[in-house]
Structure formats: C-alpha cells, structure tokens
C-alpha positions as CSV (number, residue, x, y, z in Angstrom):
1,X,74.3,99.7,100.1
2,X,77.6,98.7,98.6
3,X,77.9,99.2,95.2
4,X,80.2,97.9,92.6
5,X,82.9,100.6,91.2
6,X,86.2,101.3,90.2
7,X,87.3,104.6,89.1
8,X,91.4,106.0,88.9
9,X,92.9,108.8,87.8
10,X,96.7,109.9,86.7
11,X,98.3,112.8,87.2
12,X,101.8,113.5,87.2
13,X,103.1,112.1,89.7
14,X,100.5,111.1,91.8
15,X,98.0,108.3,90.5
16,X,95.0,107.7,92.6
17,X,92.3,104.7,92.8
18,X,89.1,105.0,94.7
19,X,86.8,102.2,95.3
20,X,83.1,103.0,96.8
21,X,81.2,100.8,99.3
22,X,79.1,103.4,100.5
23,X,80.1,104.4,103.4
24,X,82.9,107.0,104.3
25,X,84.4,105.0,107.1
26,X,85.3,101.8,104.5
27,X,86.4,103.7,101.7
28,X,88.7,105.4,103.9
29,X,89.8,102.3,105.4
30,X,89.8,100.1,102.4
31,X,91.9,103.6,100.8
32,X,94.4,103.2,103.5
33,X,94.8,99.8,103.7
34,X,95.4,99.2,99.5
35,X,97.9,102.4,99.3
36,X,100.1,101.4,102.6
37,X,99.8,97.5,101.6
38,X,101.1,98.2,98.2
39,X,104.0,99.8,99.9
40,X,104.6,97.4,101.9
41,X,104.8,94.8,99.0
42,X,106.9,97.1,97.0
43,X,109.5,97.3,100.0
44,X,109.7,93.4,100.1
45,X,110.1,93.3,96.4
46,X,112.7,95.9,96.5
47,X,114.6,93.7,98.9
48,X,114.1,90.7,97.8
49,X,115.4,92.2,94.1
50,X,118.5,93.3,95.9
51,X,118.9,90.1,98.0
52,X,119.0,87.4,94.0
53,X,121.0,90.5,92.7
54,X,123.8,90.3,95.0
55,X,124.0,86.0,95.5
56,X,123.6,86.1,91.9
57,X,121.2,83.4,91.5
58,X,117.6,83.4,90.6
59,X,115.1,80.3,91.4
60,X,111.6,79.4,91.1
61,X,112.1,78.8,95.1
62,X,113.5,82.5,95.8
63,X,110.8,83.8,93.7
64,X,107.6,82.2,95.1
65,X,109.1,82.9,98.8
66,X,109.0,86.7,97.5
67,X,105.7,86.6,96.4
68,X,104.4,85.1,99.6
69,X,106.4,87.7,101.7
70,X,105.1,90.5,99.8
71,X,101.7,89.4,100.0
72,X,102.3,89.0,104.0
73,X,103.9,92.2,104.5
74,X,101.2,94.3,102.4
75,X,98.5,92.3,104.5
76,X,100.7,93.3,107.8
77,X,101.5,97.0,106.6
78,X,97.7,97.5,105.0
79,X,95.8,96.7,107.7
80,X,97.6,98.6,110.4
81,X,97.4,101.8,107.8
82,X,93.3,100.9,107.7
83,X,93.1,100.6,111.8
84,X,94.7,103.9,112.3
85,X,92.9,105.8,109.0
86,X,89.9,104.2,110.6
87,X,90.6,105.5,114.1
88,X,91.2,108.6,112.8
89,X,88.2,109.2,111.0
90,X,85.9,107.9,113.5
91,X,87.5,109.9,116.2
92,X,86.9,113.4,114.2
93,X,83.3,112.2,113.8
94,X,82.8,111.6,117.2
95,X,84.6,114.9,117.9
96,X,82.8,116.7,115.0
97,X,86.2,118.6,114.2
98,X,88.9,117.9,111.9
99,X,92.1,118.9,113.3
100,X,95.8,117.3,114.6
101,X,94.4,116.0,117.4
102,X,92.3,113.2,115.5
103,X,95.6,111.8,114.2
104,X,96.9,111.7,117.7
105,X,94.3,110.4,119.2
106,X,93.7,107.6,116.0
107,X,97.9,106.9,116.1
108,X,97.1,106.6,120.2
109,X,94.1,103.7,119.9
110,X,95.8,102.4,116.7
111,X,99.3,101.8,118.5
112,X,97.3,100.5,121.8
113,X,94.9,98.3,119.9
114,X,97.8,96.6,117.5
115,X,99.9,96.1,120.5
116,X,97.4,94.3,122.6
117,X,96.7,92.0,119.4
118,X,100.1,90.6,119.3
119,X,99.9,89.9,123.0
120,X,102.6,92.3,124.1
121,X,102.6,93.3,128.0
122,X,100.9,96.4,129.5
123,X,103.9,97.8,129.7
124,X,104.9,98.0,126.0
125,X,100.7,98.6,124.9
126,X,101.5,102.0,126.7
127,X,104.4,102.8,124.5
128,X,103.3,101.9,121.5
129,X,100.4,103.8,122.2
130,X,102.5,107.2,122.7
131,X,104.5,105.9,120.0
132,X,101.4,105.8,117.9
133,X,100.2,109.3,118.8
134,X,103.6,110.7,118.7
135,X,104.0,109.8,114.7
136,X,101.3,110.3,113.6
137,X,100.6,114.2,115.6
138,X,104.0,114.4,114.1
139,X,102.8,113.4,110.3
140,X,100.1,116.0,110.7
141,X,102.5,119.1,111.5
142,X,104.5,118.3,108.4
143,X,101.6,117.8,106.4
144,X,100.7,120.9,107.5
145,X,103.7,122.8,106.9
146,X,104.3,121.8,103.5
C-alpha cells in the first residue's frame, strides 16, 4: 500500500530526496525519473538563460516559452531515465544478481522500447538498442572504477 512521505537529506555536495510508494520497483523509477527530469529542466534553463543573455532582451513571452520547454524536456529526459532504472531493476530481479550485465541488458530494452515509441524503423530500434546497452554497460565500468 502506497503511503504518503517525503524525507531529504544534505550532505555536502550531494543532496538526496526519497519518496516511498511501497514498492522497490516505483521508488526506483519515480527516483530516476525526478533526478534525470530535474536535469533535464536545469539544461533548458541554462540555455534558455544564455539565449535572453546574449539578444539582450527579456519578455514575459521568452520566459513562459522557457518554462514550458523545461517542463517538456524534464518530462522527456525523466521518463526515459525511469524506463531504463526500471528495466534495470526488474532485469536483476528476474536474474536474481546484481551485476553490469543488468544495466546492459536494461540500456538494451530501454533503447529498443523508446525507439519503437517514437515510430522509428526496425532498422534504427536495433541501434538504439546497442546504443542503449552500450552506454549504459559503459556507465557501469566507470562507476565501478571510481
């Protein structure tokens, strides 16, 4: 049963919100999907900053197109990170082992399963599926050497 709850935490330089719904699976998907979403907002705002800065001009206009962008690009960005932290998650259940070969196999389905949304050819569903798998086995390594 989902329960209400919101607990965060600061530490230098790493702040960190969790939100429970009572099952594993969602709070790591929900996790994925707020952390990557708010990067993907912060990007847009970053660019957008940069774009009034250098024209110079600032309007109500240019600010609510912003605000729109950013809230379509964290959407976009937040729930491709919650697909693939899903995939991954499920896959080392099913597995029963936690190792480099969930995230390739997660980054695989993710990359596959995205792809086929947007209605992209067979063709390009099979490279973004190696795509997929390729970043994120290669995410994993560097995780793991640092």
């Amino acid at each position: 049963m989902p329960r209400g709850g919101f607990s965060g935490s600061l530490t230098s330089p790493k702040i960190d919100v969790v939100i429970d719904m009572g099952n594993p699976f969602l709070n790591r998907t929900l996790d994925g999907f707020l952390k990557i979403g708010a990067v993907g907002a912060c990007k847009v705002a970053a660019e957008e900053t940069f774009e009034c800065l250098h024209r110079g001009d600032v309007s109500k206009h240019k600010i609510e197109h912003a605000l729109k962008k950013m809230c379509k690009e964290g959407a976009y960005w937040g729930t491709i990170a919650g697909v693939y932290v899903g995939m991954e998650y499920g896959v080392g259940r099913i597995r029963g082992r936690s190792d480099w070969k969930n995230a390739m196999i997660g980054g695989a389905l993710s990359g596959a399963l995205i792809s086929a949304a947007s209605n992209n050819h067979r063709d390009k569903v099979i490279k973004d599926a190696i795509t997929g798998g390729a970043v994120a086995t290669a995410v994993e390594f560097i995780n793991y050497l640092t």
